[in-house]
Backbone as CSV, one residue per row, in Angstrom:
resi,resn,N_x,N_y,N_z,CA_x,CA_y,CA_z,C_x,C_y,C_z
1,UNK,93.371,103.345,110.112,92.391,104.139,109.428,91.908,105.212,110.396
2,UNK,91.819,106.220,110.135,91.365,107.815,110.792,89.965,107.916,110.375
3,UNK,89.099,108.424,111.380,88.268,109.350,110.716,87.828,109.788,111.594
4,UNK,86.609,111.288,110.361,86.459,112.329,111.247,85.247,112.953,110.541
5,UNK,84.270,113.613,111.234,83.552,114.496,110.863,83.509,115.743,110.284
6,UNK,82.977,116.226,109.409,83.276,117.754,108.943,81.498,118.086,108.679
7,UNK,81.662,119.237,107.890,80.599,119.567,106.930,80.639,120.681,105.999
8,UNK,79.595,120.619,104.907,79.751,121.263,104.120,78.913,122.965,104.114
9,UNK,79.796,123.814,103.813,78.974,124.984,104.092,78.069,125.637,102.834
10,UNK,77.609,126.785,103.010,76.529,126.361,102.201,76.568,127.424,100.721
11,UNK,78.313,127.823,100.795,79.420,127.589,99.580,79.449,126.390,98.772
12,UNK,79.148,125.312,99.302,79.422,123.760,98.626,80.943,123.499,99.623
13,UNK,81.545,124.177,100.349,82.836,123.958,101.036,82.826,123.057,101.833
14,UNK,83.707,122.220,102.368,84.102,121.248,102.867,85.228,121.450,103.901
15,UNK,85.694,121.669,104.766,87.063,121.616,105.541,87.621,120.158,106.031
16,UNK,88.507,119.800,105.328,89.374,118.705,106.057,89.800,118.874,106.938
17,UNK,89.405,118.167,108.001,90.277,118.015,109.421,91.600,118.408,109.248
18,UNK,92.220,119.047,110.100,93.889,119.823,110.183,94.787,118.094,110.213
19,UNK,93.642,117.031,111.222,94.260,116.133,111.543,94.664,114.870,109.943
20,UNK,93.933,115.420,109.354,93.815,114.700,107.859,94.357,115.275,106.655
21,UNK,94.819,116.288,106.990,95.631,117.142,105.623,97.049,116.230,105.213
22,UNK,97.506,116.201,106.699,99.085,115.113,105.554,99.350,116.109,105.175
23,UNK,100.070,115.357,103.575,100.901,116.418,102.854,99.955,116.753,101.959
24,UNK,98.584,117.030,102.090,97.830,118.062,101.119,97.940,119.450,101.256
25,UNK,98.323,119.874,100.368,98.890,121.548,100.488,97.473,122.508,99.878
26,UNK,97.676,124.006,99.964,96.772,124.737,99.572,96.953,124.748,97.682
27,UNK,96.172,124.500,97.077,96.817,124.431,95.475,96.354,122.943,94.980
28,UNK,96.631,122.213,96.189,96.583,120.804,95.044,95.318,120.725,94.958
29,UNK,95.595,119.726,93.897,94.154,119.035,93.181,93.207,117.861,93.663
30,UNK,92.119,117.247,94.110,92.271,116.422,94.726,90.789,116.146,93.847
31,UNK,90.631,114.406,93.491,89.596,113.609,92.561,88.664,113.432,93.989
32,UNK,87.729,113.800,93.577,86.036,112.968,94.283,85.584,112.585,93.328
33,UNK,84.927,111.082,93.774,84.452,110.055,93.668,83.039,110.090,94.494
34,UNK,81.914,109.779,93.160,80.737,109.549,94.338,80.199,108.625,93.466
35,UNK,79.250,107.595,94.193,78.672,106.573,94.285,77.835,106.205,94.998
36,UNK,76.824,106.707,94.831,75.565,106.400,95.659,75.648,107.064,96.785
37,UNK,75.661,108.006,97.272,75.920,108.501,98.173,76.935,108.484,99.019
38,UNK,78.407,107.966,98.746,79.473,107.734,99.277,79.927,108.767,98.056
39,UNK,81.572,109.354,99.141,82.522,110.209,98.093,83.504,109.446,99.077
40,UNK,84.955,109.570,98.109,86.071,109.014,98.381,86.672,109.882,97.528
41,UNK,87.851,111.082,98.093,88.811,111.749,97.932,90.308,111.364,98.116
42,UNK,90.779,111.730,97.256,92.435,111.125,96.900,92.990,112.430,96.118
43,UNK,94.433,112.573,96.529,95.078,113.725,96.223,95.351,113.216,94.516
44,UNK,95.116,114.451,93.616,94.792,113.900,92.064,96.570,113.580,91.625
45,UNK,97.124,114.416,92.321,98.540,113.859,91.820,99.179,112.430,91.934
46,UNK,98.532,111.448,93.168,98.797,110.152,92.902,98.159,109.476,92.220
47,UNK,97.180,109.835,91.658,96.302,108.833,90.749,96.892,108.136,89.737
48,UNK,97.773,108.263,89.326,98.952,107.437,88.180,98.467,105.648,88.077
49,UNK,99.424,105.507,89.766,99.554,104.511,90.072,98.328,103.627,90.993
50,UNK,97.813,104.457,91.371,96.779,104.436,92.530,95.080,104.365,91.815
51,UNK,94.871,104.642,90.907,93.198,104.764,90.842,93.296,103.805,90.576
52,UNK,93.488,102.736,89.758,92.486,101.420,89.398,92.555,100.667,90.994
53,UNK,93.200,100.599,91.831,93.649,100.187,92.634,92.287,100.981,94.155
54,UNK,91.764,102.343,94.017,91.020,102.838,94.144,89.627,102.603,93.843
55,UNK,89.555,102.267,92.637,88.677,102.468,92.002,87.768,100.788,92.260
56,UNK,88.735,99.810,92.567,88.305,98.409,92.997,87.809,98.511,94.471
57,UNK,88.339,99.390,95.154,88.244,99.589,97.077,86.838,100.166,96.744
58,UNK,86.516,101.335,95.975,84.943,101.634,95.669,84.054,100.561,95.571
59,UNK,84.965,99.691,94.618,83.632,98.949,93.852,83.322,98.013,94.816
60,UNK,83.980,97.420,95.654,83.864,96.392,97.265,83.479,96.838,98.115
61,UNK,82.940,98.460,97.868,82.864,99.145,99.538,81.469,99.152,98.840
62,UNK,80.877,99.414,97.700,79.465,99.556,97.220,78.959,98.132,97.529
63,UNK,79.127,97.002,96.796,79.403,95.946,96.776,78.732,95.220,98.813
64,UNK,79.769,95.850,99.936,79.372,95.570,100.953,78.375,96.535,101.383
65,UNK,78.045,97.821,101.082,77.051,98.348,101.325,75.618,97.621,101.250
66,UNK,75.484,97.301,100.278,74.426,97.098,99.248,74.587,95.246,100.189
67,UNK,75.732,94.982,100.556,75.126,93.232,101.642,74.404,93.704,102.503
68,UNK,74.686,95.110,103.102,74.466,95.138,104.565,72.957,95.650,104.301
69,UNK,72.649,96.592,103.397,71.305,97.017,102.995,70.364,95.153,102.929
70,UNK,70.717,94.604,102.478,69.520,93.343,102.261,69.892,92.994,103.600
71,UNK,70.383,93.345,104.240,70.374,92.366,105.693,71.757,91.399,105.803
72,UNK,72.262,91.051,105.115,73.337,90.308,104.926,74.617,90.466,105.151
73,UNK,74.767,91.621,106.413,75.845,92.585,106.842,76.348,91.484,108.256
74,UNK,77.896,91.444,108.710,77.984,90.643,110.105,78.439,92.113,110.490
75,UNK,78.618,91.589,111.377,79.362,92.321,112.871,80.742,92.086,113.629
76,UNK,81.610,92.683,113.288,83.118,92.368,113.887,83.653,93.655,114.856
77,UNK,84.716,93.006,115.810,85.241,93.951,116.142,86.241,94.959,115.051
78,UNK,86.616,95.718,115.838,87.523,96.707,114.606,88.494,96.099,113.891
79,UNK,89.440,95.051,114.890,90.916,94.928,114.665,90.022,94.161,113.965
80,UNK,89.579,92.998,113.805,89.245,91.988,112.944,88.836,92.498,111.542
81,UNK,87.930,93.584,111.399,87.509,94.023,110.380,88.956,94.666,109.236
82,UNK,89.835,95.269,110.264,91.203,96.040,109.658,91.858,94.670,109.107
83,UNK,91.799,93.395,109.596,92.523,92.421,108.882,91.560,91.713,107.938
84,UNK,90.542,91.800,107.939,89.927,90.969,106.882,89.935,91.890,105.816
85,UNK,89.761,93.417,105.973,90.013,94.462,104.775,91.301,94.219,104.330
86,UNK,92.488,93.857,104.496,94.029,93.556,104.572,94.066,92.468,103.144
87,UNK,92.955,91.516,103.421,92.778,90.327,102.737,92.515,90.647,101.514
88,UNK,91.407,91.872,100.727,91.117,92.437,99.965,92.292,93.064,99.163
C-alpha cells in the first residue's frame, strides 16, 4: 500500500502524486466515494468487476473508524496490520 499527500486548490483541484498515476491517463474517468469524511478514488473504467468488492472495503474502513472513535481501536505494527487486512 502507497501513500501520499496532496491538496486541493482552490479550483476544487486535486493533483495525484506522479508516483500514483499508474496507468491513469489524462481523459479517464475516475468514481469518488465519500463517507464521512473519507474519499476513496478508483479509475471508473474498472468498476464492472470491482465496486461491490470496493464498496465492502468502504463499509469496514467506516466500520473501523467509528471502533477507533469510541476508543476501541488496537495498535499494530504495519506488516501485521497488511496481513490482518489480507484476512478481510
Amino acid at each position: 500500500m502507497d501513500v501520499a499527500i496532496t491538496k486541493m486548490s482552490s479550483k476544487g483541484q486535486v493533483v495525484i502524486p506522479n508516483e500514483m498515476r499508474g496507468d491513469i491517463h489524462e481523459g479517464d474517468k475516475l468514481l469518488i466515494i465519500q463517507n464521512e469524511g473519507q474519499l476513496i478514488m478508483k479509475k471508473a473504467t474498472k468498476l464492472d468487476s470491482n465496486l461491490k468488492e470496493d464498496l465492502e472495503f468502504a463499509r469496514k474502513t467506516e466500520m473501523a473508524w467509528k471502533r477507533i472513535e469510541e476508543g476501541k481501536g488496537i495498535k499494530m505494527d504495519f506488516d501485521d496490520f497488511v496481513d490482518e487486512m489480507k484476512k478481510w
